[in-house]
Backbone as a printed PyTorch tensor [residue, N CA C, xyz], in Angstrom:
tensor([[[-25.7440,   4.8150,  11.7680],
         [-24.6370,   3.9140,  11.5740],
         [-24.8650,   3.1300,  10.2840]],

        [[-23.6330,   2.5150,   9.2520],
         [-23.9150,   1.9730,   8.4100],
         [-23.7860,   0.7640,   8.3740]],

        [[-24.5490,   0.0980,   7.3050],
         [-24.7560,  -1.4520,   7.7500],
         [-23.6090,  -2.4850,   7.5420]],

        [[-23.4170,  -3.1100,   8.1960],
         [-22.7380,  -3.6490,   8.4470],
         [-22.1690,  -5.3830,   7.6920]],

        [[-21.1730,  -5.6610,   6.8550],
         [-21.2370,  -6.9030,   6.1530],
         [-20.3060,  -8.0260,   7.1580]],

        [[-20.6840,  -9.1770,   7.1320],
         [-20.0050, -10.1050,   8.1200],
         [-19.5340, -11.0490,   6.5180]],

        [[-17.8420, -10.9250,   7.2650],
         [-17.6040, -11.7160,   6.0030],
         [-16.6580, -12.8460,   7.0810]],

        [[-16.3510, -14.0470,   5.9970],
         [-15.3320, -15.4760,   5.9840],
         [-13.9540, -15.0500,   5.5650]],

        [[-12.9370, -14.8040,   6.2720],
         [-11.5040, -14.8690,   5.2450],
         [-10.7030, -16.0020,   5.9740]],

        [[-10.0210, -16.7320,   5.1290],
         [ -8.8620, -17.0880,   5.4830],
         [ -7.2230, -16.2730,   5.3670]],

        [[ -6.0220, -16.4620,   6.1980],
         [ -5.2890, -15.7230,   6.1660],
         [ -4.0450, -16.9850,   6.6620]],

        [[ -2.9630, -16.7840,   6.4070],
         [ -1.6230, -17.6420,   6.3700],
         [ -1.6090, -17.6580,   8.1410]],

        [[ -0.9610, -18.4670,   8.6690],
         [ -1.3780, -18.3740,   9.9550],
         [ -0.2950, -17.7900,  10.8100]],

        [[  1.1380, -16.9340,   9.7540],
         [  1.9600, -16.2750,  10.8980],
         [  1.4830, -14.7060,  10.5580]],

        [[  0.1990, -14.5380,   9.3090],
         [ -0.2060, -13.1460,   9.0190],
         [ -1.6840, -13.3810,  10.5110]],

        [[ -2.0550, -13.7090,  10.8260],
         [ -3.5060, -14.3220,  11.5750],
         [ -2.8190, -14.0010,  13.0300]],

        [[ -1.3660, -14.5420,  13.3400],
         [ -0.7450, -14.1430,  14.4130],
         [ -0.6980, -13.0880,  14.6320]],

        [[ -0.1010, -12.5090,  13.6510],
         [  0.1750, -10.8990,  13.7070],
         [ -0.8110,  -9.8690,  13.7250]],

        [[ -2.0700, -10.4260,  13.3010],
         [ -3.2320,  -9.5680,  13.3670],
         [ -3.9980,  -9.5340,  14.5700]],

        [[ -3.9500, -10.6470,  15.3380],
         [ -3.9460, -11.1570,  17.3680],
         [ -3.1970, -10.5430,  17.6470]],

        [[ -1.8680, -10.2210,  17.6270],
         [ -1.2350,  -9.6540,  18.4560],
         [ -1.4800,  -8.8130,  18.1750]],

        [[ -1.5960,  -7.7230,  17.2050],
         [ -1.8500,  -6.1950,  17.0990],
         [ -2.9310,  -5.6900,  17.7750]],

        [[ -3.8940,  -6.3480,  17.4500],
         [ -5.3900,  -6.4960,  18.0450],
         [ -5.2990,  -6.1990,  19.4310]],

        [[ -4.5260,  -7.1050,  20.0180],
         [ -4.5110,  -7.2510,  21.5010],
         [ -3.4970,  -6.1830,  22.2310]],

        [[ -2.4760,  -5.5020,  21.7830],
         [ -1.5550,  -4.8170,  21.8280],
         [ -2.5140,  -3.2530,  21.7580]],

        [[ -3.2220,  -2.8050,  20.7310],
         [ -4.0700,  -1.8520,  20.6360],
         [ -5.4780,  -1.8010,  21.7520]],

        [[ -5.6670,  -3.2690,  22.0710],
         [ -7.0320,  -3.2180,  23.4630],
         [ -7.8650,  -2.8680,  22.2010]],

        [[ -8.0680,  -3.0100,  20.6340],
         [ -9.1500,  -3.3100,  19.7360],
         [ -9.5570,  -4.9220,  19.5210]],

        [[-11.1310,  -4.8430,  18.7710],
         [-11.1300,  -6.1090,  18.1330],
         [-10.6020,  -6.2330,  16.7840]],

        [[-10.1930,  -7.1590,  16.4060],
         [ -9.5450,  -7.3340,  15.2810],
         [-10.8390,  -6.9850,  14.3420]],

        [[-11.8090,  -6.7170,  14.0020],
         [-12.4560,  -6.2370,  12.9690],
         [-12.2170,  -4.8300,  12.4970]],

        [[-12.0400,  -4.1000,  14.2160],
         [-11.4690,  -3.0210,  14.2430],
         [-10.2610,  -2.8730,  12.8890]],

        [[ -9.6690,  -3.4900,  13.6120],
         [ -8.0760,  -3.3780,  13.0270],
         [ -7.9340,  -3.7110,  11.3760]],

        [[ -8.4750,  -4.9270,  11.1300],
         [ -8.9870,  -4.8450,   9.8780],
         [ -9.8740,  -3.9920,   8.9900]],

        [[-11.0370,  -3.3680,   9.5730],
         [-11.4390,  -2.2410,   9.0830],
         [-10.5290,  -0.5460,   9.4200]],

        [[ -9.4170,  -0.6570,   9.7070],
         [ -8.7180,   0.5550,   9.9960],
         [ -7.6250,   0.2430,   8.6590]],

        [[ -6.8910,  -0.9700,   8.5320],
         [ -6.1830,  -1.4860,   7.8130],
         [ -7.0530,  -1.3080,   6.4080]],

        [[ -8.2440,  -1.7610,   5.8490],
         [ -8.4470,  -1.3360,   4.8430],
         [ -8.9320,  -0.2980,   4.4740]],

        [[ -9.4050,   0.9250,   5.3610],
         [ -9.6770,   1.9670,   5.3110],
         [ -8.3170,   2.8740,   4.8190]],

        [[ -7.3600,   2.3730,   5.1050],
         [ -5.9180,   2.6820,   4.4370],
         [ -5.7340,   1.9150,   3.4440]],

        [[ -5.7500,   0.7290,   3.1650],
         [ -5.3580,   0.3930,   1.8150],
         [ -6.2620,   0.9380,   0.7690]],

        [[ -7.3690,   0.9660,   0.5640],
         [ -8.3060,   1.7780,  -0.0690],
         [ -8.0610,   3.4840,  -0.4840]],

        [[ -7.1320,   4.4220,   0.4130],
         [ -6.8300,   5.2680,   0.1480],
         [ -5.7540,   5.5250,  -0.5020]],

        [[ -4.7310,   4.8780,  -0.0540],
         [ -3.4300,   4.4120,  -0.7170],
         [ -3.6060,   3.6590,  -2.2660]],

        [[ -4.5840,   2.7190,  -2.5150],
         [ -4.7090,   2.5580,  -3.5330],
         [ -5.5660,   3.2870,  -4.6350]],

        [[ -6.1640,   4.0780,  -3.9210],
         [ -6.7970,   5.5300,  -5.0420],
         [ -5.5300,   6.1520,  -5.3640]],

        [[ -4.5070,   6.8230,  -4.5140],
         [ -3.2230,   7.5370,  -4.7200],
         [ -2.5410,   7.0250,  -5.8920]],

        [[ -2.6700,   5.5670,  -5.6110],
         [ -1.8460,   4.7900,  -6.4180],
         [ -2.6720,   4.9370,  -7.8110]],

        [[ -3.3540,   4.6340,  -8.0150],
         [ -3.8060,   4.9670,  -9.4050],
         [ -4.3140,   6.2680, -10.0410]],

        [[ -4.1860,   6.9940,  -9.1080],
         [ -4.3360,   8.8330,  -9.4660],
         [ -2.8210,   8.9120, -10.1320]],

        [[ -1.7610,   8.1490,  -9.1230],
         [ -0.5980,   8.9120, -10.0850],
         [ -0.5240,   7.7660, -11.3500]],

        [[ -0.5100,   6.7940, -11.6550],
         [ -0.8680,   6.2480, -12.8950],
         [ -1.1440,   7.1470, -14.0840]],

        [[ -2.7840,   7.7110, -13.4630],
         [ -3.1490,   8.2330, -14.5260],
         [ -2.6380,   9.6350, -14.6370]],

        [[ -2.0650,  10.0510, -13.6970],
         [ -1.3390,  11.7800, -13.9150],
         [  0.2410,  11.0970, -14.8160]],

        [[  0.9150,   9.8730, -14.3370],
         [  1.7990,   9.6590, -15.4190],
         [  1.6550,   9.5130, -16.8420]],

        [[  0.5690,   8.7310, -16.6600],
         [ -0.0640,   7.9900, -18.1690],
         [ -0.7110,  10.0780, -19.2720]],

        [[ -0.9450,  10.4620, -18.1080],
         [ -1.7440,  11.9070, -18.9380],
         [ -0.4450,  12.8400, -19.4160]],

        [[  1.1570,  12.7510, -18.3800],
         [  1.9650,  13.8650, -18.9010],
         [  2.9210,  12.6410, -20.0820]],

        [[  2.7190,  11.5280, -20.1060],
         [  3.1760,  11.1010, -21.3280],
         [  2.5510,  11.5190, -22.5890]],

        [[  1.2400,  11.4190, -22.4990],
         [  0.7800,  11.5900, -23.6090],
         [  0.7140,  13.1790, -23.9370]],

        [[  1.2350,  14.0050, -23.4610],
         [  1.2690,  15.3260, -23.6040],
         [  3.0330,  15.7970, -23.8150]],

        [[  3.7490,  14.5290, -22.9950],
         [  5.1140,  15.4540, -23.1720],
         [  5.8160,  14.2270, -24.0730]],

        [[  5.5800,  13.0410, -23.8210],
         [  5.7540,  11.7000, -24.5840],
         [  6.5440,  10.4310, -23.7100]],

        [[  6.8860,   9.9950, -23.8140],
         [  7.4190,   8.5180, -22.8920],
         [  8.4010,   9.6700, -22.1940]],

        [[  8.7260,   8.6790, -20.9030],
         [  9.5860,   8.6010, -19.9460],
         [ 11.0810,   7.6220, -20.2880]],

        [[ 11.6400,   9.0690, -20.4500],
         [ 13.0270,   8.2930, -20.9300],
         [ 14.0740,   7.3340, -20.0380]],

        [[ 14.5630,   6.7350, -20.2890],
         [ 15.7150,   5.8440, -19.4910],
         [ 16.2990,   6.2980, -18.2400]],

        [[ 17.1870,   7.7220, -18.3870],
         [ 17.4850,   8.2490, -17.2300],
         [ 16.0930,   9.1840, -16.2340]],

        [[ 14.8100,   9.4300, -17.0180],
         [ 13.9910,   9.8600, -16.0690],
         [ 13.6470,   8.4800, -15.6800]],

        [[ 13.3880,   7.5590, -15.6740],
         [ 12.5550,   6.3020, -14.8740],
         [ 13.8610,   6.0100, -13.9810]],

        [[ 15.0730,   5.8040, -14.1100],
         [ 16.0400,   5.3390, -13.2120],
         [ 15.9430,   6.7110, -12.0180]],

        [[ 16.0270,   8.1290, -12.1220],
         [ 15.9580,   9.0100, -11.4360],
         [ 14.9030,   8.3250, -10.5310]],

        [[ 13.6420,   8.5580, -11.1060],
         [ 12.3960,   8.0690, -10.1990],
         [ 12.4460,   7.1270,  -9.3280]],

        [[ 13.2100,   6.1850,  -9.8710],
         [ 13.2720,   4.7620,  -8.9430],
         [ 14.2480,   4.9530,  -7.8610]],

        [[ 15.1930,   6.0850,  -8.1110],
         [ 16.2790,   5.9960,  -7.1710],
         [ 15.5400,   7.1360,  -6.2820]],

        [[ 14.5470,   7.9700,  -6.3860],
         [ 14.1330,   9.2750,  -5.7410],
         [ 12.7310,   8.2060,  -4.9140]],

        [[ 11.9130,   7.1040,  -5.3230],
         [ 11.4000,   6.3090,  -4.5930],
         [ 12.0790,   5.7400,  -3.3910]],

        [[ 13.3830,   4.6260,  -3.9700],
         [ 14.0890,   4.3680,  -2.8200],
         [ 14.6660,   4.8490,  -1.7760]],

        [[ 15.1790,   6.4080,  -1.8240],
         [ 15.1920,   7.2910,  -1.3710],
         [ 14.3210,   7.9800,  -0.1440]],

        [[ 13.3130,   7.7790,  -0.7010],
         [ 11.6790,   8.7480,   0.3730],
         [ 11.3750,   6.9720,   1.0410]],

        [[ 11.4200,   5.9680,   0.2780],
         [ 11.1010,   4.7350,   1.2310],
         [ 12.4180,   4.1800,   2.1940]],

        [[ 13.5200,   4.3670,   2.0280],
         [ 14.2930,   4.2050,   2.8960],
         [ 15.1230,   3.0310,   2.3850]],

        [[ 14.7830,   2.6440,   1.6180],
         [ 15.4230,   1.4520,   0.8750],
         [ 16.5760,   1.6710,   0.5620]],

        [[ 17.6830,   0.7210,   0.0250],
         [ 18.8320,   0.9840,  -0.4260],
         [ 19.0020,   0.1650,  -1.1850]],

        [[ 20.1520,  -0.3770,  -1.9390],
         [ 20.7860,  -1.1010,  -2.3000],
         [ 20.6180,  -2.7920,  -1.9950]],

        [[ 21.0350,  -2.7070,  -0.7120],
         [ 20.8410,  -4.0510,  -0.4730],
         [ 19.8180,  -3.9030,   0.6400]],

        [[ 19.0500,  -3.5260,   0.8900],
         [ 17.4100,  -3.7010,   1.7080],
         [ 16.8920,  -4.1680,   0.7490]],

        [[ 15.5600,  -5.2660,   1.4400],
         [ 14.7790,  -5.1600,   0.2100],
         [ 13.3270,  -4.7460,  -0.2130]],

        [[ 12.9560,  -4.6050,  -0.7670],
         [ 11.6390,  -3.5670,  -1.2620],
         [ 10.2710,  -4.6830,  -0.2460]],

        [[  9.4290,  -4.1460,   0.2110],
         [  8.7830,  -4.9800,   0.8600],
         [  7.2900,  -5.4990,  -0.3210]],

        [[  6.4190,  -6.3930,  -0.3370],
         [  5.5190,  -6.3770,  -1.4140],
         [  4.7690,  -6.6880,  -0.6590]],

        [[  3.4590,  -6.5970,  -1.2460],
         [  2.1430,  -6.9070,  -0.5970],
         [  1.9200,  -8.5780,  -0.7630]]])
């Protein structure tokens, strides 16, 4: 097994709610849940900067991303996320 770090966080206290109730809803401990939660953000944020650099690599090979390709993209994002018009984009 690997070793293990005990850390201090503070958290807003209707995000602290929500992490009790999940906790308790799953029959985990919330360390659990927090280490499941960043075991996903950690992967998601490799993705996220793999395509960065696969964008950043076919610019420099095919050249900028023109006006109507970035609006395509954004509307083919909102699209696969479910978003619309008037929804709104959720942020971290």
């Amino acid at each position: 097994m690997s070793e293990k770090a005990k850390l201090s966080i503070s958290l807003e206290g209707e995000l602290g709610a929500r992490l009790r109730a999940v906790a308790a809803q799953r029959q985990e401990q919330i360390s659990t849940v927090v280490t499941h939660a960043l075991v996903d953000y950690f992967a998601n944020e490799e993705r996220r900067l793999d395509g960065l650099a696969a964008m950043a690599e076919y610019q420099r090979e095919h050249g900028a991303f023109t006006t109507e390709e970035r609006r395509a993209a954004s509307e083919r994002v909102d699209e696969l996320m479910g978003w619309t018009a008037t929804s709104e984009r959720q942020s971290a």
